[in-house]
N, C-alpha and C positions, 0 to 999 in steps of 0.2 A: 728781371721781368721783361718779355717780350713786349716790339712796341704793338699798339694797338691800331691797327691800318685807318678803321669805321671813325674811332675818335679824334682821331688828327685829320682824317679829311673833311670829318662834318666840321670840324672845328674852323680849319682852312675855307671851308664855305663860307661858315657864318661869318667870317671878319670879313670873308669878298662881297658879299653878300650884303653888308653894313655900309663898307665905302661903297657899293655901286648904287645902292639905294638914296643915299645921302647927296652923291653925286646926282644922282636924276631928279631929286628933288632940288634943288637948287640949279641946276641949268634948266629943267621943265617945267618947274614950281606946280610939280604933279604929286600931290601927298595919299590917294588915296590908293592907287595900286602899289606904288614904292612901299606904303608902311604895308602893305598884305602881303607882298613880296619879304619886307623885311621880318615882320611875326614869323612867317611861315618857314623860311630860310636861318632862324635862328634859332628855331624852337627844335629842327633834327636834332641838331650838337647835345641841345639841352636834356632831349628824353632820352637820348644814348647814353648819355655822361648819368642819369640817372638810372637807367637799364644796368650801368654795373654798379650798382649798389642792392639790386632786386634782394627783394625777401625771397624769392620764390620761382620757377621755372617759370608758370604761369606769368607773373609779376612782369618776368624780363623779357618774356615776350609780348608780354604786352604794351610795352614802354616801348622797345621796338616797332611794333605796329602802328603806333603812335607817329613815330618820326619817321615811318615809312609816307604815311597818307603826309604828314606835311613839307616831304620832300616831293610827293608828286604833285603835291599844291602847288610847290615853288615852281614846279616844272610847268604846269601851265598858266601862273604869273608871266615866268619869262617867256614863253611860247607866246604870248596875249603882247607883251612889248615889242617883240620883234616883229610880229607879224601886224601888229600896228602901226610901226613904224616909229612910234613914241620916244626912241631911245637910236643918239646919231653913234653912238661904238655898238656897231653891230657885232663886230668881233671879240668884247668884252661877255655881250649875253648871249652869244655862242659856245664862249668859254664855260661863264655860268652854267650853261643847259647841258655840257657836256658833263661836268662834276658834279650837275644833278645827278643826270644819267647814273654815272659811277657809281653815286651814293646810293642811287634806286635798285640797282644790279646786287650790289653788295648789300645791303641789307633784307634784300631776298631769298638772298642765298642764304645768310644766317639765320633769318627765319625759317625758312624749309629743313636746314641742318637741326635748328634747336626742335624742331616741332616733329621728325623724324625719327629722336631720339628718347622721345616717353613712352 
Protein backbone atom coordinates (compact mmCIF):
# COMPACT_ATOMS: atom_id res chain seq x y z
CA UNK A 1 0.00 0.00 0.00
CA UNK A 2 1.16 3.36 -1.12
CA UNK A 3 1.96 5.97 1.62
CA UNK A 4 -0.68 8.35 2.14
CA UNK A 5 1.09 12.00 1.92
CA UNK A 6 -2.57 14.16 3.56
CA UNK A 7 -2.23 11.52 6.69
CA UNK A 8 1.15 11.65 7.67
CA UNK A 9 1.30 15.28 7.25
CA UNK A 10 -2.01 16.19 9.25
CA UNK A 11 -0.60 13.81 11.50
CA UNK A 12 2.97 15.63 11.61
CA UNK A 13 0.82 18.66 12.37
CA UNK A 14 -1.25 17.64 14.99
CA UNK A 15 1.89 16.38 17.24
CA UNK A 16 3.60 20.10 16.19
CA UNK A 17 0.83 21.50 16.91
CA UNK A 18 0.33 19.88 20.57
CA UNK A 19 3.89 20.65 21.69
CA UNK A 20 3.76 24.24 20.43
CA UNK A 21 0.50 24.79 22.00
CA UNK A 22 1.47 23.20 25.41
CA UNK A 23 4.65 25.18 25.03
CA UNK A 24 2.78 28.67 24.74
CA UNK A 25 0.65 27.77 27.37
CA UNK A 26 3.11 27.50 29.87
CA UNK A 27 5.79 30.17 29.00
CA UNK A 28 2.48 32.68 28.25
CA UNK A 29 0.01 30.94 30.60
CA UNK A 30 -2.44 31.86 27.75
CA UNK A 31 -5.04 28.96 27.51
CA UNK A 32 -7.68 30.24 25.63
CA UNK A 33 -6.30 30.78 22.04
CA UNK A 34 -3.42 27.81 22.59
CA UNK A 35 -6.58 25.23 23.39
CA UNK A 36 -8.53 26.87 19.89
CA UNK A 37 -5.32 26.58 18.27
CA UNK A 38 -4.93 23.05 19.75
CA UNK A 39 -8.94 21.65 18.98
CA UNK A 40 -8.54 23.01 15.66
CA UNK A 41 -5.05 21.69 14.69
CA UNK A 42 -6.00 18.30 15.82
CA UNK A 43 -9.20 17.72 14.71
CA UNK A 44 -7.54 17.85 10.53
CA UNK A 45 -5.54 14.45 11.27
CA UNK A 46 -8.69 13.27 12.93
CA UNK A 47 -11.49 13.85 10.18
CA UNK A 48 -8.95 12.73 7.49
CA UNK A 49 -8.07 9.50 9.34
CA UNK A 50 -11.87 9.15 9.42
CA UNK A 51 -12.47 10.28 5.70
CA UNK A 52 -10.76 6.85 5.00
CA UNK A 53 -12.98 4.85 6.52
CA UNK A 54 -16.18 6.83 4.47
CA UNK A 55 -19.29 4.90 3.92
CA UNK A 56 -19.75 6.74 0.88
CA UNK A 57 -18.35 9.35 -1.74
CA UNK A 58 -20.55 11.95 -0.16
CA UNK A 59 -19.43 10.72 3.40
CA UNK A 60 -15.49 11.25 2.46
CA UNK A 61 -16.04 14.31 1.17
CA UNK A 62 -17.43 15.50 3.52
CA UNK A 63 -15.12 14.57 6.37
CA UNK A 64 -12.81 16.29 4.18
CA UNK A 65 -14.52 19.42 4.22
CA UNK A 66 -14.61 19.22 7.61
CA UNK A 67 -10.82 19.30 8.19
CA UNK A 68 -10.48 21.63 5.47
CA UNK A 69 -12.50 24.51 7.43
CA UNK A 70 -10.50 23.55 10.75
CA UNK A 71 -7.25 23.82 9.13
CA UNK A 72 -8.07 27.29 7.91
CA UNK A 73 -9.09 27.83 11.55
CA UNK A 74 -5.70 26.85 12.54
CA UNK A 75 -4.54 29.13 10.00
CA UNK A 76 -5.92 32.01 11.34
CA UNK A 77 -5.13 31.04 15.18
CA UNK A 78 -1.64 31.19 14.09
CA UNK A 79 -1.89 34.22 11.80
CA UNK A 80 -3.81 36.09 15.29
CA UNK A 81 -0.31 34.88 17.44
CA UNK A 82 2.00 36.20 15.18
CA UNK A 83 0.76 39.09 14.27
CA UNK A 84 0.09 39.61 17.99
CA UNK A 85 2.90 39.09 18.90
CA UNK A 86 1.89 36.74 21.78
CA UNK A 87 4.36 33.93 20.83
CA UNK A 88 8.61 34.83 21.13
CA UNK A 89 9.54 31.66 18.28
CA UNK A 90 8.22 33.45 15.52
CA UNK A 91 10.02 30.99 13.40
CA UNK A 92 8.27 27.86 15.02
CA UNK A 93 4.50 29.71 13.86
CA UNK A 94 5.84 30.37 10.72
CA UNK A 95 6.80 26.92 10.39
CA UNK A 96 3.18 26.04 11.70
CA UNK A 97 1.48 28.47 9.06
CA UNK A 98 3.51 26.99 6.43
CA UNK A 99 2.18 23.06 6.87
CA UNK A 100 -1.03 24.78 7.44
CA UNK A 101 -0.68 26.24 4.05
CA UNK A 102 0.33 22.76 2.67
CA UNK A 103 -2.38 20.93 4.39
CA UNK A 104 -4.95 23.69 2.95
CA UNK A 105 -3.47 23.43 -0.74
CA UNK A 106 -3.65 19.73 -0.56
CA UNK A 107 -6.84 19.01 0.68
CA UNK A 108 -8.28 21.24 -2.00
CA UNK A 109 -6.92 19.68 -4.42
CA UNK A 110 -8.53 16.28 -3.24
CA UNK A 111 -11.65 17.81 -2.90
CA UNK A 112 -11.84 19.31 -6.39
CA UNK A 113 -10.39 15.89 -7.64
CA UNK A 114 -12.96 13.67 -5.67
CA UNK A 115 -15.90 16.12 -6.48
CA UNK A 116 -14.84 16.19 -10.33
CA UNK A 117 -15.31 12.76 -10.37
CA UNK A 118 -19.22 11.97 -9.89
Amino acid sequence: MSENIIVNKSFDFAVHIIEFGYKFQRENREFIISRQLIRSGTSVGANIEEAQGAISKADFNHKLHISLKEAKESKYWLRLILRSGLSKDRTEVESLQKNCEEIILILTSILKTSKSKR
